[in-house]
PDB file of N, CA, C and O in Angstrom:
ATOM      1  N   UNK A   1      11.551-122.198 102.586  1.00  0.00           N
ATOM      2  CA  UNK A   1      10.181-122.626 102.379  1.00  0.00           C
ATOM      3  C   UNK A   1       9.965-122.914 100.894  1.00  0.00           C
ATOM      4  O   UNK A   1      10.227-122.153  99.963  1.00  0.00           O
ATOM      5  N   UNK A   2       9.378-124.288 100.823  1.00  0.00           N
ATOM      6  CA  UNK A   2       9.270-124.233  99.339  1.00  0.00           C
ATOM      7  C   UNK A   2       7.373-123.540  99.314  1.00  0.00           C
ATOM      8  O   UNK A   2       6.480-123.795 100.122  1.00  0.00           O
ATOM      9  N   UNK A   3       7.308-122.459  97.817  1.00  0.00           N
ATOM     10  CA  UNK A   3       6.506-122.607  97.606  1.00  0.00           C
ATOM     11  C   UNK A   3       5.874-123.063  96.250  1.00  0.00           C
ATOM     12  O   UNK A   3       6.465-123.780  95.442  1.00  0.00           O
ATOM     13  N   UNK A   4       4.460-122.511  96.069  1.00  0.00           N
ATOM     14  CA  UNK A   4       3.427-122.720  94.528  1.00  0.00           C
ATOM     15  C   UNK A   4       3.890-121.532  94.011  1.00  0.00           C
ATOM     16  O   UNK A   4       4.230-120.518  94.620  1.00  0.00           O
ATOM     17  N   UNK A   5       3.869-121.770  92.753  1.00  0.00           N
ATOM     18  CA  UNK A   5       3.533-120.656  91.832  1.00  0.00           C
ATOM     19  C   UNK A   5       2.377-120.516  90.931  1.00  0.00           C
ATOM     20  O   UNK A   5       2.279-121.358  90.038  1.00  0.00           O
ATOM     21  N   UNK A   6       1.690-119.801  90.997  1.00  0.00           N
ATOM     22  CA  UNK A   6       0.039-120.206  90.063  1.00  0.00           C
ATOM     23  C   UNK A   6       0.399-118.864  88.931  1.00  0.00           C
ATOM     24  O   UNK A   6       0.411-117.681  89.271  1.00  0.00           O
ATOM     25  N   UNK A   7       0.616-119.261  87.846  1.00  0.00           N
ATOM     26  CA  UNK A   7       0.768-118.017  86.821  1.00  0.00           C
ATOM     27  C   UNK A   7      -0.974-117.987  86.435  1.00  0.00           C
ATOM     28  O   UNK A   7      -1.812-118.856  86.192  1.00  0.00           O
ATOM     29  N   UNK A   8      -0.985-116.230  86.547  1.00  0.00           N
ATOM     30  CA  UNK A   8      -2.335-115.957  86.318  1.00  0.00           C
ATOM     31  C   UNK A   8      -2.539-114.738  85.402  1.00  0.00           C
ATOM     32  O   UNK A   8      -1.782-113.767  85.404  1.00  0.00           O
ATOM     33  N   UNK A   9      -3.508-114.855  84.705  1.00  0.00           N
ATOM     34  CA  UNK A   9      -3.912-114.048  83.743  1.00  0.00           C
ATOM     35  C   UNK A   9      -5.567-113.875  84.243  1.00  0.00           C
ATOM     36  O   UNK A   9      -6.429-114.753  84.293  1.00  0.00           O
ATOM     37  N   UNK A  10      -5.676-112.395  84.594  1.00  0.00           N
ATOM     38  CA  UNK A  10      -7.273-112.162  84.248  1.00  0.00           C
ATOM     39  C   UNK A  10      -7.281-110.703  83.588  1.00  0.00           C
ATOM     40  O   UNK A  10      -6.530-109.762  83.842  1.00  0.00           O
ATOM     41  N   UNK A  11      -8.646-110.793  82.402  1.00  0.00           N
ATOM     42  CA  UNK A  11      -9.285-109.372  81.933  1.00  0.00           C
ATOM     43  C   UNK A  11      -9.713-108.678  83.224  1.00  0.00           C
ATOM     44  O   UNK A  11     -10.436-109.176  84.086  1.00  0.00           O
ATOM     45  N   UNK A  12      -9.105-107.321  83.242  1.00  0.00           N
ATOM     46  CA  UNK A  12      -9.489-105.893  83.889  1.00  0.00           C
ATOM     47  C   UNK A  12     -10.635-105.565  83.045  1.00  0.00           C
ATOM     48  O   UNK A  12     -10.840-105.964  81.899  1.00  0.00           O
ATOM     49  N   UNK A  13     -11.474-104.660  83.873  1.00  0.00           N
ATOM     50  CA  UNK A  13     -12.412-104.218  83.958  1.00  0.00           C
ATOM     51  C   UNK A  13     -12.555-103.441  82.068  1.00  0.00           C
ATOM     52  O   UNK A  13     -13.473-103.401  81.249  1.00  0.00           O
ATOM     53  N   UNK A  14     -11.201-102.974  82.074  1.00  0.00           N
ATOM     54  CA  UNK A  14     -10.976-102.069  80.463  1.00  0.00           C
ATOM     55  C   UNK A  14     -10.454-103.241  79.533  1.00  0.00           C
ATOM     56  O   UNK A  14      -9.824-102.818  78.564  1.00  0.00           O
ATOM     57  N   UNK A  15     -10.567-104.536  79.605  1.00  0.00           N
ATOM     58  CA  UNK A  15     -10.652-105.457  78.532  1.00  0.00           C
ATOM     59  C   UNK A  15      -9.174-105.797  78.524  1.00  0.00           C
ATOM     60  O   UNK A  15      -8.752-106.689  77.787  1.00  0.00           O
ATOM     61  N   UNK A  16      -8.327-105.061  79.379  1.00  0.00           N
ATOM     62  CA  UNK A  16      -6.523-105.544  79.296  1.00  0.00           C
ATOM     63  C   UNK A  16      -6.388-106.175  79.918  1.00  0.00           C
ATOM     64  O   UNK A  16      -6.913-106.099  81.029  1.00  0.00           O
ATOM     65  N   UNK A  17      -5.637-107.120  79.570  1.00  0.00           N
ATOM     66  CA  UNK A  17      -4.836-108.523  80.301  1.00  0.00           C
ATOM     67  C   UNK A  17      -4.125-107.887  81.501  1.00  0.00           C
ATOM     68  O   UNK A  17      -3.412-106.889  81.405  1.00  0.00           O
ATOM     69  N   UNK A  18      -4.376-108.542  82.631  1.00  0.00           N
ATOM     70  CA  UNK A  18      -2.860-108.634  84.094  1.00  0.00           C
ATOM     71  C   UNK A  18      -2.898-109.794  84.021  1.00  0.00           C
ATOM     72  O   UNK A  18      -3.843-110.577  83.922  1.00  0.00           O
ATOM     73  N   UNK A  19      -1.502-109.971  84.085  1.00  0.00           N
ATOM     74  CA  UNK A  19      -0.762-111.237  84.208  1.00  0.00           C
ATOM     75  C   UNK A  19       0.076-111.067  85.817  1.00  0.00           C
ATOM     76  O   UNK A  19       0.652-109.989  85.965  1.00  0.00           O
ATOM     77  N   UNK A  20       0.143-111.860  86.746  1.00  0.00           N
ATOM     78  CA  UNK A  20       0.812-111.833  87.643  1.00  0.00           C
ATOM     79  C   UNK A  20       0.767-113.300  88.432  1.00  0.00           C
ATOM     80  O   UNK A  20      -0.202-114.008  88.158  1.00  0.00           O
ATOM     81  N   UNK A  21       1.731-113.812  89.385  1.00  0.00           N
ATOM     82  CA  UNK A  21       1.777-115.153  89.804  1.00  0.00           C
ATOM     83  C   UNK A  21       1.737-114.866  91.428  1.00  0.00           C
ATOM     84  O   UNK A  21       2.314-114.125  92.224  1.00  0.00           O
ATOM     85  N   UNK A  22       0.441-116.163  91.459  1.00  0.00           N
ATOM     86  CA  UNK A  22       0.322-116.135  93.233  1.00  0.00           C
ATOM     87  C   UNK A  22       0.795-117.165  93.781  1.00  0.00           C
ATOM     88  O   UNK A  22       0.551-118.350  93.551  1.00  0.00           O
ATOM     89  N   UNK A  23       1.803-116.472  94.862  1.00  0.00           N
ATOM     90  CA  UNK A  23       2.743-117.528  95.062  1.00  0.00           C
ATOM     91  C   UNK A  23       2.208-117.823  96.528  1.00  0.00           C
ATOM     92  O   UNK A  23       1.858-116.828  97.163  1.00  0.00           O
ATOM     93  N   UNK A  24       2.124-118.768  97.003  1.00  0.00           N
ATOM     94  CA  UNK A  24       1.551-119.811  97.998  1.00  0.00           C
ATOM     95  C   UNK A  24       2.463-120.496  98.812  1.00  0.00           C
ATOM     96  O   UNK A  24       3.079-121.027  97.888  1.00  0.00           O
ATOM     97  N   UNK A  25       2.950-120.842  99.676  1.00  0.00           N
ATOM     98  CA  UNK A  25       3.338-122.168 100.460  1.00  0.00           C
ATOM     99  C   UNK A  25       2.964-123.635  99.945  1.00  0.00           C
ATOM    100  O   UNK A  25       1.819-124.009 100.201  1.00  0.00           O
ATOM    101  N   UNK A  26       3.778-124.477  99.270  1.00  0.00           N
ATOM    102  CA  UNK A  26       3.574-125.694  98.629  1.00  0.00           C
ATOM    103  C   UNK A  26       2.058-126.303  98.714  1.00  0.00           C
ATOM    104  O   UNK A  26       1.254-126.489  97.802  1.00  0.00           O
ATOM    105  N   UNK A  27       1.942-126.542 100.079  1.00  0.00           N
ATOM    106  CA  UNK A  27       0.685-127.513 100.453  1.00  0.00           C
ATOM    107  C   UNK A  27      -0.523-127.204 100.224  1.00  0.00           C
ATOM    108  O   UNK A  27      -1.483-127.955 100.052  1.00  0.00           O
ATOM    109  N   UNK A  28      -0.448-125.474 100.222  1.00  0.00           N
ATOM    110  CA  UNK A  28      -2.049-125.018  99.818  1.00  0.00           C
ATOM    111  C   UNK A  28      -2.922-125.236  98.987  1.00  0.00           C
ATOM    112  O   UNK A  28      -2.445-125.050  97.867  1.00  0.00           O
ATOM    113  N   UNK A  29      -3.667-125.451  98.956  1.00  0.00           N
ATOM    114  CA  UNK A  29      -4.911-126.000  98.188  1.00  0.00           C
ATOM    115  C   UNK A  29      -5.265-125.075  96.826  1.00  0.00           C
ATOM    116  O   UNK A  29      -5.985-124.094  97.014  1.00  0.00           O
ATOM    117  N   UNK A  30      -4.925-125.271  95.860  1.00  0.00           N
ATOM    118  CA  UNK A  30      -5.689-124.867  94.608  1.00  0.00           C
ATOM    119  C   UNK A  30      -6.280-123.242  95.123  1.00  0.00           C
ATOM    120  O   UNK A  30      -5.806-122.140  95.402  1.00  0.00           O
ATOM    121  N   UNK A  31      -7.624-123.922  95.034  1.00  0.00           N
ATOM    122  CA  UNK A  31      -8.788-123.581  95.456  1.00  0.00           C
ATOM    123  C   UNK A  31      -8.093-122.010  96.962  1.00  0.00           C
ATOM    124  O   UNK A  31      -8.451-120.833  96.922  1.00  0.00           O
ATOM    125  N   UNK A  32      -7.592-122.327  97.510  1.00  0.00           N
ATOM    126  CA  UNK A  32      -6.986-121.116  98.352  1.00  0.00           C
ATOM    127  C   UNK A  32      -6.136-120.354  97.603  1.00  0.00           C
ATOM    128  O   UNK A  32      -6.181-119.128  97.695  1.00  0.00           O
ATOM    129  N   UNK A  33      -5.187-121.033  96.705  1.00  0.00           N
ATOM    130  CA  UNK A  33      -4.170-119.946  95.823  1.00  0.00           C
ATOM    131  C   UNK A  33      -5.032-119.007  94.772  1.00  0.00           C
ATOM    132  O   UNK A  33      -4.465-118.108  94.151  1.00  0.00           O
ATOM    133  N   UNK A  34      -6.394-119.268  94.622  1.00  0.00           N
ATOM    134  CA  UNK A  34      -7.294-118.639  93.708  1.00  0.00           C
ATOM    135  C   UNK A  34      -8.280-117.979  94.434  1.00  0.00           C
ATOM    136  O   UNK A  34      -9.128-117.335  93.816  1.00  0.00           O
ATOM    137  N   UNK A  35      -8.303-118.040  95.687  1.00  0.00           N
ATOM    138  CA  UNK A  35      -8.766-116.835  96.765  1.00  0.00           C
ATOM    139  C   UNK A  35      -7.739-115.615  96.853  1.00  0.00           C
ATOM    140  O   UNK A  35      -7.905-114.401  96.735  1.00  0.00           O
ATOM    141  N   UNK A  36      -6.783-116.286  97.070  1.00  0.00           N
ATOM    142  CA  UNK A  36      -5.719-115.020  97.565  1.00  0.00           C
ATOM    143  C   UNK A  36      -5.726-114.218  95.787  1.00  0.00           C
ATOM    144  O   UNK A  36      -5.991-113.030  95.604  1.00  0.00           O
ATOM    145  N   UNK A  37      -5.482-114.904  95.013  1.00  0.00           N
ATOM    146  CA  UNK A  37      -5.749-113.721  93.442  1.00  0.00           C
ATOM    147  C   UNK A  37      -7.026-112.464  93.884  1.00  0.00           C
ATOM    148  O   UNK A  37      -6.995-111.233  93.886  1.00  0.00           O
ATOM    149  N   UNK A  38      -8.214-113.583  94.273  1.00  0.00           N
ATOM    150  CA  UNK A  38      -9.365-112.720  94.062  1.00  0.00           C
ATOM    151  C   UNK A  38      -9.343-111.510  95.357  1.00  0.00           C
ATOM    152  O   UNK A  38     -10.077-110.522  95.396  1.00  0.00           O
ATOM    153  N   UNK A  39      -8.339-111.874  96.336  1.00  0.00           N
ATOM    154  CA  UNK A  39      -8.421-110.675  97.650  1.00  0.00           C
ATOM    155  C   UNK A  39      -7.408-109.798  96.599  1.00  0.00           C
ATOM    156  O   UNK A  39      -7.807-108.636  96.680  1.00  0.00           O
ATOM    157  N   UNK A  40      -6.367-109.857  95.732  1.00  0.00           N
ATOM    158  CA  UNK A  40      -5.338-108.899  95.356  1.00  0.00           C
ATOM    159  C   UNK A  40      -6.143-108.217  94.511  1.00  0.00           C
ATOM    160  O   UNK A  40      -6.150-106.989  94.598  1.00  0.00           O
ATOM    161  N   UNK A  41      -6.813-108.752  93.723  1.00  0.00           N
ATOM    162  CA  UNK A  41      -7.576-108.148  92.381  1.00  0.00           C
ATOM    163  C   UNK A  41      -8.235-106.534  93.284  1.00  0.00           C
ATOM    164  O   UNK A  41      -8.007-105.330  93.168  1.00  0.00           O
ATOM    165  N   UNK A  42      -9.042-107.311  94.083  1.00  0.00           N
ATOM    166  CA  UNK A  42     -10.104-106.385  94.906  1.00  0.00           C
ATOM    167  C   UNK A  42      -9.438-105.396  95.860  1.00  0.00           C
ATOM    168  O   UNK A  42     -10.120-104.648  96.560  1.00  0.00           O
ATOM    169  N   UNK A  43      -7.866-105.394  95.891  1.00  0.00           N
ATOM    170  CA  UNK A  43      -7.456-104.420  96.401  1.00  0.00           C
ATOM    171  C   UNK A  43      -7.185-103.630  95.120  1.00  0.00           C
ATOM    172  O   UNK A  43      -7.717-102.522  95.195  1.00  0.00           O
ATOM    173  N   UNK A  44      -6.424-103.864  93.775  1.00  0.00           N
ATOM    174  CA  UNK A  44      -6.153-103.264  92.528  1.00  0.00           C
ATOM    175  C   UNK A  44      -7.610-102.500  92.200  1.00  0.00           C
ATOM    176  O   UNK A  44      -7.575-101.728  91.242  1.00  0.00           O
ATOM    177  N   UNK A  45      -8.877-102.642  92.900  1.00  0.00           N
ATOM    178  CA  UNK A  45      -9.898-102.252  92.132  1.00  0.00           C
ATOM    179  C   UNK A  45     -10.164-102.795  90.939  1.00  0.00           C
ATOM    180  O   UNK A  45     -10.350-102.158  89.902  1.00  0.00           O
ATOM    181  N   UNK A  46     -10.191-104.223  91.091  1.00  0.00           N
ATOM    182  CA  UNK A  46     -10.605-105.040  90.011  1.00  0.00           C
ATOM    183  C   UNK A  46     -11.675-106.056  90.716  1.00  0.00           C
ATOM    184  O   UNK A  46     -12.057-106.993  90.015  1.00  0.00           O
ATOM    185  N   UNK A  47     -11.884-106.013  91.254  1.00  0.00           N
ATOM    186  CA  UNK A  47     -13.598-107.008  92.577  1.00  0.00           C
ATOM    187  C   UNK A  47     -14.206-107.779  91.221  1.00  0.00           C
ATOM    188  O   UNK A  47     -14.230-107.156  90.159  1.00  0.00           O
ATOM    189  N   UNK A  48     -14.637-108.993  91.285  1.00  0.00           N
ATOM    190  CA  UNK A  48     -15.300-109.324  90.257  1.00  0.00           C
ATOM    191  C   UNK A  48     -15.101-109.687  88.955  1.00  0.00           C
ATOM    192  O   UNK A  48     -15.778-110.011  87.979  1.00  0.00           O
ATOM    193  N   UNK A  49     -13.740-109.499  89.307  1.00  0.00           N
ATOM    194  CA  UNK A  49     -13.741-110.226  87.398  1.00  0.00           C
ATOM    195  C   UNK A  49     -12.982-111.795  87.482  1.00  0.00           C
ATOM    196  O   UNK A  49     -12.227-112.240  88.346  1.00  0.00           O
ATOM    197  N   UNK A  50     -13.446-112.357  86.364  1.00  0.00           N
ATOM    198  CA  UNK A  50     -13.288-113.365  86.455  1.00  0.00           C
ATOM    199  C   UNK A  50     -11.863-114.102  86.953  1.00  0.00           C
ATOM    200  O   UNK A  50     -10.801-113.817  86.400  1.00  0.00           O
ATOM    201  N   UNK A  51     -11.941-115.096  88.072  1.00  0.00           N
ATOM    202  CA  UNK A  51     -10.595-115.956  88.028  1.00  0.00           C
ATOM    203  C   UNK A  51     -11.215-117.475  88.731  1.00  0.00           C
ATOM    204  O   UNK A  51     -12.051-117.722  89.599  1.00  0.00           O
ATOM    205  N   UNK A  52     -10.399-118.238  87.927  1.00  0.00           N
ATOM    206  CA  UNK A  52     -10.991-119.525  88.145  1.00  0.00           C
ATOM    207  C   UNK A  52      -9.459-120.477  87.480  1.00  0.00           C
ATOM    208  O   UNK A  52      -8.595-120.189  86.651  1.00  0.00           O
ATOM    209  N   UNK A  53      -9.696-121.560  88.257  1.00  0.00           N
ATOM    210  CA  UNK A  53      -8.428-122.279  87.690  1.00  0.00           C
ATOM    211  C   UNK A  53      -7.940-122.312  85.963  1.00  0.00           C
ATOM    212  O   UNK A  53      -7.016-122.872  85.374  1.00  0.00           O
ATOM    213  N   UNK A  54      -8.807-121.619  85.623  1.00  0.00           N
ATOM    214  CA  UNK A  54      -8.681-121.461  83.659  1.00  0.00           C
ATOM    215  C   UNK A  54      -7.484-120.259  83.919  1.00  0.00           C
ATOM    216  O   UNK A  54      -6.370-120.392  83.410  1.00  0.00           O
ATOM    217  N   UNK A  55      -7.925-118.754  84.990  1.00  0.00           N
ATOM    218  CA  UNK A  55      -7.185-117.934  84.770  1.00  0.00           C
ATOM    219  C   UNK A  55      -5.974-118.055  85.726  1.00  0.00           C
ATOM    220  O   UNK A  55      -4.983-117.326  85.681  1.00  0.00           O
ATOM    221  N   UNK A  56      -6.158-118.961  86.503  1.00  0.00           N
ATOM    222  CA  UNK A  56      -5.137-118.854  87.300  1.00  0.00           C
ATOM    223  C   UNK A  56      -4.760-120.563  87.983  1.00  0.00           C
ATOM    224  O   UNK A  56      -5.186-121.245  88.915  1.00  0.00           O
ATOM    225  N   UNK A  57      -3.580-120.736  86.749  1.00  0.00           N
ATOM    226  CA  UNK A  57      -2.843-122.453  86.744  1.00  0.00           C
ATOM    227  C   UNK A  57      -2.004-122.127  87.886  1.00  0.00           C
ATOM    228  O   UNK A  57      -1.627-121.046  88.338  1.00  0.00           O
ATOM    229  N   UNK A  58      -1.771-123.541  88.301  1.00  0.00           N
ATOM    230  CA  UNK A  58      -0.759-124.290  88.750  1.00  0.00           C
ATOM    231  C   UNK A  58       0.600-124.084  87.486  1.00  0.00           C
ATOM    232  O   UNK A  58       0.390-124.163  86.275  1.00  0.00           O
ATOM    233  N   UNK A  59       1.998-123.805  88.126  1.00  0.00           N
ATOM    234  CA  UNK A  59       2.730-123.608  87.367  1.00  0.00           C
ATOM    235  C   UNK A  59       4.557-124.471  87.694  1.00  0.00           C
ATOM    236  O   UNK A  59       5.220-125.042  86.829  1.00  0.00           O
ATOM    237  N   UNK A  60       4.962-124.282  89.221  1.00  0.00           N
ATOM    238  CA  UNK A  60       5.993-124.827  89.630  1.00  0.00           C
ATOM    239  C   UNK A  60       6.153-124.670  91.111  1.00  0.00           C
ATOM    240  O   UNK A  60       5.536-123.756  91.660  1.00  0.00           O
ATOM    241  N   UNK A  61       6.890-125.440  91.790  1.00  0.00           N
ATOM    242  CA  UNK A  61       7.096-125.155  93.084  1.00  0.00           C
ATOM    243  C   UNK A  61       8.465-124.638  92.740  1.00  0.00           C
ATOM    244  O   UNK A  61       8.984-124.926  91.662  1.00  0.00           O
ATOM    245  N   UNK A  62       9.109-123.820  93.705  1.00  0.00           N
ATOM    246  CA  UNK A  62      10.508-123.096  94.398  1.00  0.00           C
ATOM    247  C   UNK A  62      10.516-123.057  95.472  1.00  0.00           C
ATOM    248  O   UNK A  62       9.519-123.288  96.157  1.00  0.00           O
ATOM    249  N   UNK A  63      11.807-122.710  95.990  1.00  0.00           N
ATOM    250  CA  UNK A  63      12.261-122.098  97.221  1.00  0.00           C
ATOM    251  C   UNK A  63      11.714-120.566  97.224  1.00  0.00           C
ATOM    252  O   UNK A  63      11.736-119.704  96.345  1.00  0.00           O
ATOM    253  N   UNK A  64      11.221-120.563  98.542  1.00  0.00           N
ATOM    254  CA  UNK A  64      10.813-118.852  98.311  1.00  0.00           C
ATOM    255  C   UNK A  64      11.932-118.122  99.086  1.00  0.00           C
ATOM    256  O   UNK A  64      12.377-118.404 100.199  1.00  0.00           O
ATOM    257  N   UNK A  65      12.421-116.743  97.937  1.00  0.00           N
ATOM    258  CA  UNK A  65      13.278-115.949  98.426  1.00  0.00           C
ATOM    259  C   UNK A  65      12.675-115.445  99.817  1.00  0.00           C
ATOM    260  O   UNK A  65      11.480-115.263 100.049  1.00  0.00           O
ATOM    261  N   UNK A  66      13.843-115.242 100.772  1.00  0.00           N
ATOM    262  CA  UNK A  66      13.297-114.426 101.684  1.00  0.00           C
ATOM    263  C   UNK A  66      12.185-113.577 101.752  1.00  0.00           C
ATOM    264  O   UNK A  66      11.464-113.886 102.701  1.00  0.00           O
ATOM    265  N   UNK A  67      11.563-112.134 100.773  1.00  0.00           N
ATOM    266  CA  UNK A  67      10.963-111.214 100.571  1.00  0.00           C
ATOM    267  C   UNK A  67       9.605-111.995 100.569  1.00  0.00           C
ATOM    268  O   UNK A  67       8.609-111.555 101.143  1.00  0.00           O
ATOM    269  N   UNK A  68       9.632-113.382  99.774  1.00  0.00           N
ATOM    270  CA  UNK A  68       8.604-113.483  99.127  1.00  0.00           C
ATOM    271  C   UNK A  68       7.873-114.573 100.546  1.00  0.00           C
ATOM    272  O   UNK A  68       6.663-114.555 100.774  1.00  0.00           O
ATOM    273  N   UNK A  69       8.688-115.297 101.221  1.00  0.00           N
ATOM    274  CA  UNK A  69       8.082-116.083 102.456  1.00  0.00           C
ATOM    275  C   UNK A  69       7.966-115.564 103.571  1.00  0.00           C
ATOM    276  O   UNK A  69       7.661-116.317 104.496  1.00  0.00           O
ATOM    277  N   UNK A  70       8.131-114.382 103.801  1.00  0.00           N
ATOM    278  CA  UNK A  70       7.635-112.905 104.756  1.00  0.00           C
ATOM    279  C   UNK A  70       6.647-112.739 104.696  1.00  0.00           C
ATOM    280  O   UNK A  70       5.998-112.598 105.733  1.00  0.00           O
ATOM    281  N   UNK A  71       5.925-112.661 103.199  1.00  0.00           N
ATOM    282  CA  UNK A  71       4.643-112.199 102.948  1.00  0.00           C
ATOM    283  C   UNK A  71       3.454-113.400 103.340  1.00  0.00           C
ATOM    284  O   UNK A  71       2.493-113.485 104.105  1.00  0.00           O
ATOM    285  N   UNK A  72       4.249-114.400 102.165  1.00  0.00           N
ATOM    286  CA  UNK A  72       3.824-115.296 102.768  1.00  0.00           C
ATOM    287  C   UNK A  72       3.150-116.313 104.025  1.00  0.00           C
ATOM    288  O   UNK A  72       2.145-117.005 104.196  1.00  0.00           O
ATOM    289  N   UNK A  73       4.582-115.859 104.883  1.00  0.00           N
ATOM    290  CA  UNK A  73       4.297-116.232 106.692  1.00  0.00           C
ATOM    291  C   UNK A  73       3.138-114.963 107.159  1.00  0.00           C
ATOM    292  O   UNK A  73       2.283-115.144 108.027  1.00  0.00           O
ATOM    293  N   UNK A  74       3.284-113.905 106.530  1.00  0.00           N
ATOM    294  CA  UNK A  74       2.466-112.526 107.023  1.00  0.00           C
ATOM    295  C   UNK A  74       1.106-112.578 106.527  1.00  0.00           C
ATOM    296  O   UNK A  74       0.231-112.309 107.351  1.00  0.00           O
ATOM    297  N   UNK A  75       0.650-112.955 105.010  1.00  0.00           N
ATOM    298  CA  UNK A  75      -0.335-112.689 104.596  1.00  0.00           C
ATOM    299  C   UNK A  75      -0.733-114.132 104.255  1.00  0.00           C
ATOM    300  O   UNK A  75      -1.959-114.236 104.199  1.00  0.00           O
ATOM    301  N   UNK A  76      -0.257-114.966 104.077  1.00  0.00           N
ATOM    302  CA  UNK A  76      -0.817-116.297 103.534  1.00  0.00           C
ATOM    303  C   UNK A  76      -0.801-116.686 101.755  1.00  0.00           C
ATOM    304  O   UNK A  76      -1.210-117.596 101.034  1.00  0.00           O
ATOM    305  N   UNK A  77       0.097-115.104 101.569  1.00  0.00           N
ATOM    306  CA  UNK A  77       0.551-115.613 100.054  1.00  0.00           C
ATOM    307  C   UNK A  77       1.372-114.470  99.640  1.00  0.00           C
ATOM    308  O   UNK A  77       1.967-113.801 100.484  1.00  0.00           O
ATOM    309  N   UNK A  78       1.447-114.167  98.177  1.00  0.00           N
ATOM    310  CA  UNK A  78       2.819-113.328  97.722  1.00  0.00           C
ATOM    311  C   UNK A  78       2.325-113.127  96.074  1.00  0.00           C
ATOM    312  O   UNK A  78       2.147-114.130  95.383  1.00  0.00           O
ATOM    313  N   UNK A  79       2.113-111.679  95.487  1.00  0.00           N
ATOM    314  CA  UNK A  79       1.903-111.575  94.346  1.00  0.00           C
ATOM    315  C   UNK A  79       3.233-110.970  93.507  1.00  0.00           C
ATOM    316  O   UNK A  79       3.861-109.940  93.752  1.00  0.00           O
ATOM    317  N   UNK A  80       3.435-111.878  92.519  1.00  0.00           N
ATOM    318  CA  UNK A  80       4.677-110.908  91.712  1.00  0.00           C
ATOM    319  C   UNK A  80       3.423-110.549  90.565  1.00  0.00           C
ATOM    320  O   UNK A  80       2.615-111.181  89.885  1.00  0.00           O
ATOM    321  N   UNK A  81       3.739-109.372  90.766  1.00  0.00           N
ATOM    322  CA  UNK A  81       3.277-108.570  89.334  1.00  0.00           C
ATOM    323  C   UNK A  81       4.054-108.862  88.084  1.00  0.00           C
ATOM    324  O   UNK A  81       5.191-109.295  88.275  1.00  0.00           O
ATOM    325  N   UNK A  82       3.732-108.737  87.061  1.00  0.00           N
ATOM    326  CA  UNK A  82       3.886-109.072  85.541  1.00  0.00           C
ATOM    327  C   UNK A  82       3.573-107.852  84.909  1.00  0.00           C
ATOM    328  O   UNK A  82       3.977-106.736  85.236  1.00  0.00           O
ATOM    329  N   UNK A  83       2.572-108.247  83.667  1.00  0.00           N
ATOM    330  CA  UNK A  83       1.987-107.002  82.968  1.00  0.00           C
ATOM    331  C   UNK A  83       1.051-106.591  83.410  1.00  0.00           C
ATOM    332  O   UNK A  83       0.463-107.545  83.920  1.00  0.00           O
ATOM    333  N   UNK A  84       0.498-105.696  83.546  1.00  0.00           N
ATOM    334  CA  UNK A  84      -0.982-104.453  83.361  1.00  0.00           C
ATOM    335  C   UNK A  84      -1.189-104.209  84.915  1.00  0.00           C
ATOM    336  O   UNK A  84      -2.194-103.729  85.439  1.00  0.00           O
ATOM    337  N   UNK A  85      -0.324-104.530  85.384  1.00  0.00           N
ATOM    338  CA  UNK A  85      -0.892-104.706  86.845  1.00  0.00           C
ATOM    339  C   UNK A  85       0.022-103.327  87.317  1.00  0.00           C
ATOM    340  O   UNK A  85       1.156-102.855  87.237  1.00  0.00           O
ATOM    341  N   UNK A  86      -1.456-103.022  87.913  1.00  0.00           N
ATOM    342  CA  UNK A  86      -1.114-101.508  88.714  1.00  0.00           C
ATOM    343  C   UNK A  86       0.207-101.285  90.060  1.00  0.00           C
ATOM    344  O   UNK A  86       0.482-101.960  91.052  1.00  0.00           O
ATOM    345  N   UNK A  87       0.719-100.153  89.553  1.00  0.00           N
ATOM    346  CA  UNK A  87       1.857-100.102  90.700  1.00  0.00           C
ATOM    347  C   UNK A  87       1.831-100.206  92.111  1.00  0.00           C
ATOM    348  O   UNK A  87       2.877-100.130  92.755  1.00  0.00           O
TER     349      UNK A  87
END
């Protein structure tokens, strides 16, 4: 499966950067790859803070590893964590 990669940066609630990329199925719409951020945030206990195509680009398509098009086929997307982002 090829998918999106949207590298994203939003301020937490304590003013620190998370950086993490929502990875999508190619065809999805923008606008849906920046829903699925705002459902992950709101599970991290972050609801509400800002993300909008400023915090969260368009970056590359790939092949998605197995792990990551599971989630994908399962949830309708796939977060790799980066920095600040809770375990």
């Amino acid at each position: 499966m090829e998918c999106a990669v949207y590298d994203t940066y939003v301020t937490k609630n304590d003013g620190k950067i998370m950086h993490f990329d929502v990875v999508v199925e190619a065809n999805t719409p923008h606008e849906k790859a920046i829903e699925y951020g705002k459902q992950y945030l709101t599970t991290v206990g972050q609801a509400g803070q800002k993300m909008t195509q400023e915090e969260c680009q368009f970056c590359h398509i790939q092949e998605a590893p197995p792990m990551v098009e599971k989630d994908i086929v399962t949830n309708g997307y796939y977060i790799q964590k980066m920095e600040g982002c809770p375990q």
